[in-house]
C-alpha positions as CSV (number, residue, x, y, z in Angstrom):
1,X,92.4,111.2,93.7
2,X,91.9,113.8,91.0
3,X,90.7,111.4,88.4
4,X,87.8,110.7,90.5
5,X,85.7,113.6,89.5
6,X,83.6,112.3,86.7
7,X,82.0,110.0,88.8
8,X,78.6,111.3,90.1
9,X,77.6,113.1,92.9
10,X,75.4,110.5,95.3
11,X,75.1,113.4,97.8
12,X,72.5,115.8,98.2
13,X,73.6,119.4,98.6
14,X,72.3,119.9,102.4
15,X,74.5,116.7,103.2
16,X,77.9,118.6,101.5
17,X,77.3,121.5,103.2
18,X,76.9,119.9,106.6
19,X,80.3,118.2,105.5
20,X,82.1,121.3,104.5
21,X,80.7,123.7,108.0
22,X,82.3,120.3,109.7
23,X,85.2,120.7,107.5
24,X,85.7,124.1,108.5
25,X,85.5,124.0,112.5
26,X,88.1,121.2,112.1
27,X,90.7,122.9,110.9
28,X,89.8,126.6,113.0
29,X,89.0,124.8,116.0
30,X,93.2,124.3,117.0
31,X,93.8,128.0,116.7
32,X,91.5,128.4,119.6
33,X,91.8,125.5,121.4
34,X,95.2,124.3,120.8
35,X,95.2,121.0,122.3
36,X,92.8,120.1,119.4
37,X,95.0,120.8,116.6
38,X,94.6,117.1,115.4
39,X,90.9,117.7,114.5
40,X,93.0,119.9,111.2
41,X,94.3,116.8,109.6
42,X,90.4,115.6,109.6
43,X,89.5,118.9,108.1
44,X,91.9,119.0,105.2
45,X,90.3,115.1,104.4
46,X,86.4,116.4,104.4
47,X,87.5,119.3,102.0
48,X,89.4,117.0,99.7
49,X,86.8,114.4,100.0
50,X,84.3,116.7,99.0
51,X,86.0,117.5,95.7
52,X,86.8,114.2,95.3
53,X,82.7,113.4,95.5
54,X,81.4,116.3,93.4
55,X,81.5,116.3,89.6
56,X,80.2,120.2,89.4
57,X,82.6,122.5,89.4
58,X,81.0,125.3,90.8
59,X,79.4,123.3,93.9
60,X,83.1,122.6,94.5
61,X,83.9,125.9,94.6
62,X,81.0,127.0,96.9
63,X,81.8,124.1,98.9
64,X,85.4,124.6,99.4
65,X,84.5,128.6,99.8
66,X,82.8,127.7,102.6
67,X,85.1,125.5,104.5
68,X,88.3,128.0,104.1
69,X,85.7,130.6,105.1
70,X,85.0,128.7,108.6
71,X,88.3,128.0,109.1
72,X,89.6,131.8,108.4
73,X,86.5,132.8,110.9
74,X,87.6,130.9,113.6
75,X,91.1,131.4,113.5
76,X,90.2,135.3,113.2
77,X,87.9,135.0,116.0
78,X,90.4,136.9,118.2
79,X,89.0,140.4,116.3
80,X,85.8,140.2,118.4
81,X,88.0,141.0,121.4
82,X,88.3,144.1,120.6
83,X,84.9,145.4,121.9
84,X,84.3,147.9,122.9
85,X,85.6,150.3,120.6
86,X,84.5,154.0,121.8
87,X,88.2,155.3,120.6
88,X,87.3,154.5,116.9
89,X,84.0,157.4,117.8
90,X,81.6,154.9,117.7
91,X,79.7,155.5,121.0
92,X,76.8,153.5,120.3
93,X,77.4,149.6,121.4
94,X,75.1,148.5,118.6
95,X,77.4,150.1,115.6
96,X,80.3,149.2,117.6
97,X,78.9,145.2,117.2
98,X,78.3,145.6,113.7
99,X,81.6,147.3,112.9
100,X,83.8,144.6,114.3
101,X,81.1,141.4,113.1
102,X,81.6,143.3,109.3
103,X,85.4,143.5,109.9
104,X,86.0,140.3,111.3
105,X,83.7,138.5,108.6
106,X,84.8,140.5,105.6
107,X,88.6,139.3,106.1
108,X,87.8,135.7,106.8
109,X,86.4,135.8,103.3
110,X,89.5,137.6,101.8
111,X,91.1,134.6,103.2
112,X,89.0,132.3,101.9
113,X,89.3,133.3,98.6
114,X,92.4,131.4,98.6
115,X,90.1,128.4,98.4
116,X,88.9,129.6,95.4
117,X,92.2,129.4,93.7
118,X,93.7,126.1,95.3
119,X,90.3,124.3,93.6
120,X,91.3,126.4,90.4
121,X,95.0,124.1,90.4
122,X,93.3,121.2,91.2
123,X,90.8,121.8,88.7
124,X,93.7,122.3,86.0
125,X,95.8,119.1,86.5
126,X,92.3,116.8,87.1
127,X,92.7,114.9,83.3
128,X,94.8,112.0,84.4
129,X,96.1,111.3,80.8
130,X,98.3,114.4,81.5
131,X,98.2,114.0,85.5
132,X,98.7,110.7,87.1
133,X,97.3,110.1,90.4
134,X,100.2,109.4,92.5
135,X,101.6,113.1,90.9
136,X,98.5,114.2,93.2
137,X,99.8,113.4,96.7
138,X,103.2,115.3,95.5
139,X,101.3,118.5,94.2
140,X,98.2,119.4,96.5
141,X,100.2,120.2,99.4
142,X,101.9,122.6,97.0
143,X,98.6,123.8,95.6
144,X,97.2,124.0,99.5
145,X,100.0,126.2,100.6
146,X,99.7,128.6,97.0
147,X,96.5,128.5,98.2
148,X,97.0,130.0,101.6
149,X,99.3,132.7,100.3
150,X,96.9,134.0,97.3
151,X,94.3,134.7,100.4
152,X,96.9,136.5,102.6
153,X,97.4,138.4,98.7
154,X,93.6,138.5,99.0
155,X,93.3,140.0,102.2
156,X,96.3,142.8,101.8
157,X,94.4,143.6,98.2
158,X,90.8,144.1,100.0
159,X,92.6,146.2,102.8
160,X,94.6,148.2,101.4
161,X,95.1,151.9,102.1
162,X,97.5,154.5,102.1
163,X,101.1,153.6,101.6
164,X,100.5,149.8,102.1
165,X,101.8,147.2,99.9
166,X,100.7,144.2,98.2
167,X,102.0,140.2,99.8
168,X,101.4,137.7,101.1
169,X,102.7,138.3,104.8
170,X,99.3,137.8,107.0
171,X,99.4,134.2,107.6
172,X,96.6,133.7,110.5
173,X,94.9,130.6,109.7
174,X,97.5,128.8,107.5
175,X,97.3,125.2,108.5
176,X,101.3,124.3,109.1
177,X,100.9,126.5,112.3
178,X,98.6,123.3,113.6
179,X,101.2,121.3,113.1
180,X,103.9,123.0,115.2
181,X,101.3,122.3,118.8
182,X,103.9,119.0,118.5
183,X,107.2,118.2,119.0
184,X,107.5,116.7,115.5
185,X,106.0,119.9,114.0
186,X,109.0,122.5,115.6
187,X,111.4,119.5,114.7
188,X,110.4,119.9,110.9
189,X,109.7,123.7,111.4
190,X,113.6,124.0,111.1
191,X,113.5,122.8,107.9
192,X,111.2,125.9,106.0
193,X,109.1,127.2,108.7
194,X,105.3,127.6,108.4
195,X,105.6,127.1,104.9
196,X,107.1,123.7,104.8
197,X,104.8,122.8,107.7
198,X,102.0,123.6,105.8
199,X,103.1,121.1,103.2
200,X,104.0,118.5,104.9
201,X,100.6,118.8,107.0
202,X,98.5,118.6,103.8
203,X,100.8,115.5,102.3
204,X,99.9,113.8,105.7
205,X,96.3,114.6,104.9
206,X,96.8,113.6,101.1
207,X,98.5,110.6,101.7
208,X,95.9,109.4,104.7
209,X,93.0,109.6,102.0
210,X,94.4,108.4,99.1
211,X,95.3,104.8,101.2
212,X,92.5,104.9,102.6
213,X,90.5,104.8,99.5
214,X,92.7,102.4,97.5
215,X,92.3,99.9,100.8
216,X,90.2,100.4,103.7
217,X,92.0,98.1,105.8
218,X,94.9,100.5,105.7
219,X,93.4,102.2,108.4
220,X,95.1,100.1,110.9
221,X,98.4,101.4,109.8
222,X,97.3,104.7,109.2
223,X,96.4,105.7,112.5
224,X,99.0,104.2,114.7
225,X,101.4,106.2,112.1
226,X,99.9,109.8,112.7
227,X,99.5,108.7,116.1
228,X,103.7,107.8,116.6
229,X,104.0,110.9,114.7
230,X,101.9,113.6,116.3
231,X,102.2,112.3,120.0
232,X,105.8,110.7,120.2
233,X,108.6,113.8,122.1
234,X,110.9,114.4,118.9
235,X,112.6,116.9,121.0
236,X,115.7,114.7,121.5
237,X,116.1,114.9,117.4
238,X,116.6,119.2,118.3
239,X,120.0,119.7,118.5
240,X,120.7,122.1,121.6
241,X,122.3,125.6,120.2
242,X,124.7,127.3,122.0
243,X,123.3,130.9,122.2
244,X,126.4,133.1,123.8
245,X,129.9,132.2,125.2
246,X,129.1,134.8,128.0
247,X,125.6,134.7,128.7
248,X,123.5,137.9,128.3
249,X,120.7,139.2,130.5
250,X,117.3,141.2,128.6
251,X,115.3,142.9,131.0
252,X,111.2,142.9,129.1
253,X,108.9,145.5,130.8
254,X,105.7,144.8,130.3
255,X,102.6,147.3,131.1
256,X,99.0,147.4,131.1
257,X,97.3,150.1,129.0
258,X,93.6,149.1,127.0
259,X,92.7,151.7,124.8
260,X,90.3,152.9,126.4
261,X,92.5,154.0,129.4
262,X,95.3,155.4,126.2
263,X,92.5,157.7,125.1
264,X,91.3,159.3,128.4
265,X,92.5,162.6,129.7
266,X,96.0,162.2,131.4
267,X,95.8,158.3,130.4
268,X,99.4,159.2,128.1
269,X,100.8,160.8,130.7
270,X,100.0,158.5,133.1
271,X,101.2,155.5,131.0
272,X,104.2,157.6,130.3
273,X,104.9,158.3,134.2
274,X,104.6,154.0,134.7
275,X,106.9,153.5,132.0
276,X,109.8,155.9,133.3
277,X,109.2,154.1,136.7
278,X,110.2,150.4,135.1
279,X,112.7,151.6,133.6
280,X,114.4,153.3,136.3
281,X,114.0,150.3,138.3
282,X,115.4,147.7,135.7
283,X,118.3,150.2,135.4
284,X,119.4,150.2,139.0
285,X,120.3,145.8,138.2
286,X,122.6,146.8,135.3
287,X,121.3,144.3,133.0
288,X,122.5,144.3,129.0
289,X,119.5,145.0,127.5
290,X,116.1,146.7,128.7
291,X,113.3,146.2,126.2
292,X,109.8,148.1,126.3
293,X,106.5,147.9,124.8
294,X,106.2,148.9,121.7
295,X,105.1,152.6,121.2
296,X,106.2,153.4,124.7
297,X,107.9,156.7,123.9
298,X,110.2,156.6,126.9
299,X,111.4,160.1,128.2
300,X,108.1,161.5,126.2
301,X,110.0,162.7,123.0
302,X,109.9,162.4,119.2
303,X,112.1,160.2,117.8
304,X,113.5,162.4,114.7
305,X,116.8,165.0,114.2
306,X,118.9,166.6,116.5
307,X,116.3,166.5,119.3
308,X,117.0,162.4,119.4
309,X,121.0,163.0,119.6
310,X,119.9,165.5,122.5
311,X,117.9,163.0,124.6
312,X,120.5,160.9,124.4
313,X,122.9,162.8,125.7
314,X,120.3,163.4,128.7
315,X,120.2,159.9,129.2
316,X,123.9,159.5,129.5
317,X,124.1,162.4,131.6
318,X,121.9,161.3,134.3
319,X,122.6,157.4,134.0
320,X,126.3,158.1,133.4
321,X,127.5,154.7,134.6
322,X,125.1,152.6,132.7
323,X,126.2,150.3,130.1
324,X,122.5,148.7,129.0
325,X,121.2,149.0,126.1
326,X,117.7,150.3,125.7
327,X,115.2,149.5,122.9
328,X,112.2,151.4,122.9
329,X,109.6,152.9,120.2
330,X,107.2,155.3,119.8
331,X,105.1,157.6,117.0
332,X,106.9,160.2,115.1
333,X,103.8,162.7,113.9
334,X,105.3,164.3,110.8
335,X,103.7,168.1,109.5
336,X,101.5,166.1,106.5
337,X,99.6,164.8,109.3
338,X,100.7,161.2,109.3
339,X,103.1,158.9,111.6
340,X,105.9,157.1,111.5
341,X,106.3,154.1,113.7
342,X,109.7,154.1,114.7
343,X,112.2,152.5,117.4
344,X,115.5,153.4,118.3
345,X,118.1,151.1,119.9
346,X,120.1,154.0,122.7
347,X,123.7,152.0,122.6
348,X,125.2,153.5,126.1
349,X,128.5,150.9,125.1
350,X,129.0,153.4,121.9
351,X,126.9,156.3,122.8
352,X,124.9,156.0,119.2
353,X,121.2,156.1,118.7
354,X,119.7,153.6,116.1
355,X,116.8,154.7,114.4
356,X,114.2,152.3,112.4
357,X,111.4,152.5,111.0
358,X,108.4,150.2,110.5
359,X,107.6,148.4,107.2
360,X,104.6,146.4,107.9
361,X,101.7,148.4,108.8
362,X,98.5,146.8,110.0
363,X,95.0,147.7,108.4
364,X,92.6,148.9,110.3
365,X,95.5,149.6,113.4
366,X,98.1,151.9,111.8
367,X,96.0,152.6,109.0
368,X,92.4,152.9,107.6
369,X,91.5,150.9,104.4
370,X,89.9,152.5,101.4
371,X,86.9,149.2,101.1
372,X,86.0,149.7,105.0
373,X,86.3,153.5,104.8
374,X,84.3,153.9,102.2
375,X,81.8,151.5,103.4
376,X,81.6,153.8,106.9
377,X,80.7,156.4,104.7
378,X,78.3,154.7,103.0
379,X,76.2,154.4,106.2
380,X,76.9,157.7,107.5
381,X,79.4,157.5,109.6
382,X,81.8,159.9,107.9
383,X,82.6,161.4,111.2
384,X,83.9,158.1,112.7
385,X,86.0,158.1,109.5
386,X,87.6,161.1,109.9
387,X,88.1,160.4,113.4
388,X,89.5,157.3,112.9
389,X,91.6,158.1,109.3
390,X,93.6,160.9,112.5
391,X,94.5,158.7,115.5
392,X,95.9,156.0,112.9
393,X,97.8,157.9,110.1
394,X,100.8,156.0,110.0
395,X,102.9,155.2,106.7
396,X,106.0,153.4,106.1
397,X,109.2,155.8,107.3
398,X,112.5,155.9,105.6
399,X,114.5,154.2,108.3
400,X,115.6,150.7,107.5
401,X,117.3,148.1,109.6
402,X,120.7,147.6,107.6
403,X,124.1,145.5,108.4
404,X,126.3,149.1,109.3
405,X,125.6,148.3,113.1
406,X,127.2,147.1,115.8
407,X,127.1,143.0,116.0
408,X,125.7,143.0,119.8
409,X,122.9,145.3,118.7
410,X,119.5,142.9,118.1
411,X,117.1,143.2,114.8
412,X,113.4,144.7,115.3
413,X,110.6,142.9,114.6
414,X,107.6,145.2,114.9
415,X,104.3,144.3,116.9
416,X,102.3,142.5,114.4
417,X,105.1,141.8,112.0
418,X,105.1,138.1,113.6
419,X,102.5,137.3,111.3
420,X,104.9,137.8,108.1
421,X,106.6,134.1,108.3
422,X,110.0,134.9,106.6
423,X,109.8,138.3,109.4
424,X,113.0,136.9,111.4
425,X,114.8,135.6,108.1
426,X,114.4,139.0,106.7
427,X,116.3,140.9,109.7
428,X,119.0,137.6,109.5
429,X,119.9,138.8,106.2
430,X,121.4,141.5,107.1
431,X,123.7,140.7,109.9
432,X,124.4,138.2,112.5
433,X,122.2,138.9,115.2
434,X,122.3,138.2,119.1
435,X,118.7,138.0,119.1
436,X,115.5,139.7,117.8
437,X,113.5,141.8,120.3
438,X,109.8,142.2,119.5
439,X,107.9,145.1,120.9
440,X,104.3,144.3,120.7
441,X,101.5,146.4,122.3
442,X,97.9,144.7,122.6
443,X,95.6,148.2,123.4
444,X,93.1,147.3,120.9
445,X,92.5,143.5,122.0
446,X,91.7,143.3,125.8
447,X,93.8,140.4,126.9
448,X,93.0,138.0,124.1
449,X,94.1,134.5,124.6
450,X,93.0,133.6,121.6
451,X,95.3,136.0,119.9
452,X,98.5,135.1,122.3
453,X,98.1,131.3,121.6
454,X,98.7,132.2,117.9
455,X,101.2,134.3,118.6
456,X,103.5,131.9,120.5
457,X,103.3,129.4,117.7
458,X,103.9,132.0,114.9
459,X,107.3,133.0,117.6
460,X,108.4,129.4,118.1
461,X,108.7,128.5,114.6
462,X,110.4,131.3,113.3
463,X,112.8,131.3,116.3
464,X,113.6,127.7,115.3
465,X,113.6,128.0,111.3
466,X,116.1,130.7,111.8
467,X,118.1,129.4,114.8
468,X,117.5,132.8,116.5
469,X,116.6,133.7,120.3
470,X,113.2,135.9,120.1
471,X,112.4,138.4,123.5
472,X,109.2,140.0,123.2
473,X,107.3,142.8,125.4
474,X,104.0,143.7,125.6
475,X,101.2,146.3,126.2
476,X,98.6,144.3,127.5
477,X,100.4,140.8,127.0
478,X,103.4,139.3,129.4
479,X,106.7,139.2,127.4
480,X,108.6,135.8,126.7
481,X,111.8,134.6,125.4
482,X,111.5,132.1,121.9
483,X,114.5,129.6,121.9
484,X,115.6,128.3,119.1
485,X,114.9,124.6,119.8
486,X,111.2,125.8,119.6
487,X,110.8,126.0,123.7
488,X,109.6,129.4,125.1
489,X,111.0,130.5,128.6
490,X,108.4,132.5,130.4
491,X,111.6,134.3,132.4
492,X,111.4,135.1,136.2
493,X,109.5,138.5,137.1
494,X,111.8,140.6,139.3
495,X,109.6,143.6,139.9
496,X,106.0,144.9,139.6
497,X,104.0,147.8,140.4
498,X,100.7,149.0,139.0
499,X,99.9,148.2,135.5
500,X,103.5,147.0,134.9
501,X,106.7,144.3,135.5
502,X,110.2,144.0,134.5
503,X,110.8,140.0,133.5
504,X,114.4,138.9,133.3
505,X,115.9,136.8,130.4
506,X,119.1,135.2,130.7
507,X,120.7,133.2,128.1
């Protein structure tokens, strides 16, 4: 395919463009509608046909800007959810519009500068004297998925702010998570996660074009292929994983607090009233584990010195004949003025408290960036700034999760830090764990389906790639369990009251 760029463009500009917007909705449209997720492998072609058809070099790059563009918009399309936003100090519904269309726009094309930079490997191994053509179908999935990961570079490089790092952990868009909407996707999904699914996606794509141009007629074994392969069950190919001898039982409470009710008088009090109530309630079944929301801040204390040891100690006090294990999380406002994010696992079997701290911190949600900042500034709105730059101080604490803990005690992977697709396989390093529990809280996003669809993919494939059960709970979300054959067990709901539940996972 590559050697075909020196033959002329036949196209007219208006026509390529109309073939790259296409090119774009194709591959965004499964992140929104899932059951569409097909519609990718079509969009991977157009781009790939369209540098196949255009001997400029710089209309390539415009072209393929614009279809990783699309597809990063779409897939980021959860962000308009957010409205309204009156807790960032933007009162007027107007600013509040233009503030999330500028931040929602302006990372979609951090994203798609990733484009930029797979056309720049394609563009370096074109000369076929040096390159043969079949070499192509082996390397552009490679280049594809570099791709992908120099915009999530992109992205943390444009949003940076105080105390983040550099990488290449925000993954939303990248194609491989099309892929896993099917049973043959989670099967491979074991092999390297969203990375190997990526590339094997693309070499689908690769591999459908390059036949197809070589022999039209191949069509008719082309599609009955992808069609065995994207519709056919491959489940029975998932070995079934034996999770625990003695089955264990994880209580998720799950509440419902927006932001806007979080930054009303008596709305933290209130939401800290609800939460004691759950979990009072869970504790009266004895189950093993209770997990909450995260940045719950059960009991209404700071998570930090002596104080911690002395909750705790209250807690065994007045639950002295507990033996579940609670896993909560909460912000720990330090005397500079910033946060800490940090959860603690209370272990009422050894009557420790686990402290950790998180590592990934989200811009624009834990912290502000310096571009967007500055750009707030630049139209007056210094006051939201310095508003905003308060309520979400956080840095990275001191607290790590290590391997000097007890083997029944489960890793943390932070709200948000499901996007980073080695998150699971970081914790696994460190120990053997009975499963991951995944505090998540949802105040900024109002319900967004969009969002949880994403979510539960990102979930299912790292639960299967590392072999690991995954429990979430949620602020403004419902709380699932992630198998690691790739399945997700919505649990059974035990209680309820206003604004909250407690689900039950046994397994």
């Amino acid at each position: 395919m590559i050697e075909t760029f020196n033959l002329k463009n036949k196209y007219p500009v208006s026509v390529c463009l109309a073939e790259a917007i296409l090119a774009g909705l194709c591959l965004g449209i499964g992140f929104v509608i899932p059951i569409l997720w097909p519609l990718g492998l079509g969009g991977i072609i157009l781009c790939l046909d369209l540098i196949k058809r255009n001997a400029y070099f710089y209309k390539v790059f415009f072209l393929v800007l614009v279809v990783w563009f699309i597809k990063s918009a779409v897939a980021l399309s959860f962000f308009l959810a957010t409205y309204p936003i009156t807790w960032t100090g933007l009162q007027n519904p107007l600013w509040q519009i233009i503030a999330i269309a500028f931040y929602w726009l302006t990372n979609s094309l951090w994203l798609a500068l990733g484009g930029l930079f797979f056309v720049g490997l394609v563009l370096v191994t074109k000369n076929k004297r040096f390159y043969p053509s079949w070499l192509s179908v082996v390397s552009l999935p490679l280049f594809w998925l570099l791709g992908e990961l120099a915009g999530a570079w992109f992205f943390s490089f444009f949003t940076s702010g105080p105390d983040s790092l550099l990488q290449t952990y925000f993954s939303i868009g990248m194609v491989g998570y099309l892929l896993a909407n099917s049973s043959f996707g989670i099967l491979m999904a074991g092999l390297a996660g969203v990375y190997g699914l990526t590339i094997i996606f693309v070499f689908l794509a690769v591999a459908t074009i390059e036949l197809f141009y070589k022999n039209k007629k191949s069509l008719f074994f082309i599609l009955p292929t992808l069609l065995i392969i994207f519709y056919s069950n491959w489940n029975y190919f998932i070995s079934k994983t034996v999770l625990n001898e003695k089955p264990i039982t994880i209580f998720s409470i799950n509440t419902k607090f927006d932001s806007s009710f979080l930054g009303k008088d008596g709305g933290q009090e209130e939401k800290h009233q609800t939460i004691n109530k759950a979990v009072e309630k869970g504790l009266t079944y004895n189950p093993d584990y209770i997990l909450l929301p995260e940045d719950s801040r059960y009991l209404n204390y700071n998570y930090s010195g002596i104080y911690s040891q002395v909750v705790m100690s209250h807690f065994q006090f007045t639950h002295p004949d507990t033996k579940t294990i609670l896993i909560d999380s909460g912000r720990v406002d330090k005397e500079d003025g910033t946060a800490i994010l940090r959860a603690n696992i209370f272990d009422s079997r050894s009557g420790k408290l686990y402290l950790f701290d998180k590592q990934y911190l989200v811009p624009q949600g834990e912290f502000p960036p310096y571009f967007y900042s500055g750009a707030l500034r630049l139209f007056g709105l210094g006051k939201a700034v310095d508003n905003l730059s308060h309520k979400i101080s956080y840095r990275r604490g001191p607290l790590l999760q290590t391997a000097d803990i007890s083997d029944y005690l489960p890793g943390i992977l932070f709200c948000f830090e499901s996007i980073r697709p080695d998150g699971v396989r970081s914790l696994a390093k460190e120990r053997k764990l009975p499963f991951v529990a995944h505090p998540i809280s949802h105040a900024w996003f109002h319900s967004s389906k969009i969002l949880w669809q994403q979510q539960d993919v990102m979930l299912r494939i790292q639960a299967r790639w590392q072999g690991i059960p995954i429990v979430s709970a949620g602020n403004m979300m419902q709380g699932k369990l992630y198998l690691p054959n790739g399945q997700i067990d919505n649990g059974e709901i035990i209680e309820s009251g206003d604004g909250w539940n407690i689900t039950k996972f046994v397994f």
